[in-house]
C-alpha positions, 0 to 999 in steps of 0.5 A: 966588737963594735955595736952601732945603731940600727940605720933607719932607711925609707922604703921609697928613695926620697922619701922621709922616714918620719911617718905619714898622715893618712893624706900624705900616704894617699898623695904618695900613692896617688904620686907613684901611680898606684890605685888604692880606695880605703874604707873606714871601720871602727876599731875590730879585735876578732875575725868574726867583727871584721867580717860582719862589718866587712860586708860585701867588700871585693878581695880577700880578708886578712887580720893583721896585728903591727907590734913593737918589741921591747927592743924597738923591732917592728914586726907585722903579723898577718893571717887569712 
């Protein structure tokens, strides 16, 4: 049996794997033509703190929590 390391690919062909600043992701957005407007928060560890803030913002609501395993997987849980 022969084991090898995972391969780290990008999602976008071209585009490094190392992670972006919040600029870069907007200027990449903005290179492939998707619309996108953020709103910024402080940090919120229920449902019920991100709705307060949520205010009267359009689209769905969701809380969603990125994790790392012990053995380097990364995993996104989301929930509505």
């Amino acid at each position: 049996m022969i084991l090898q390391a995972p391969v780290r690919r990008s999602i976008v062909r071209g585009m490094a794997c190392m992670p972006l600043t919040p600029d870069q992701l907007f200027a990449r957005l903005d290179a492939l033509g998707i619309a996108h407007r953020t709103y910024s928060h402080p940090p919120v560890f229920t449902v019920a703190e991100a709705a307060a803030l949520r205010g009267q913002l359009p689209g769905g609501h969701c809380k969603s929590l990125f994790l790392k395993d012990k053995k380097a997987g990364l995993w996104l849980v989301r929930w509505t």
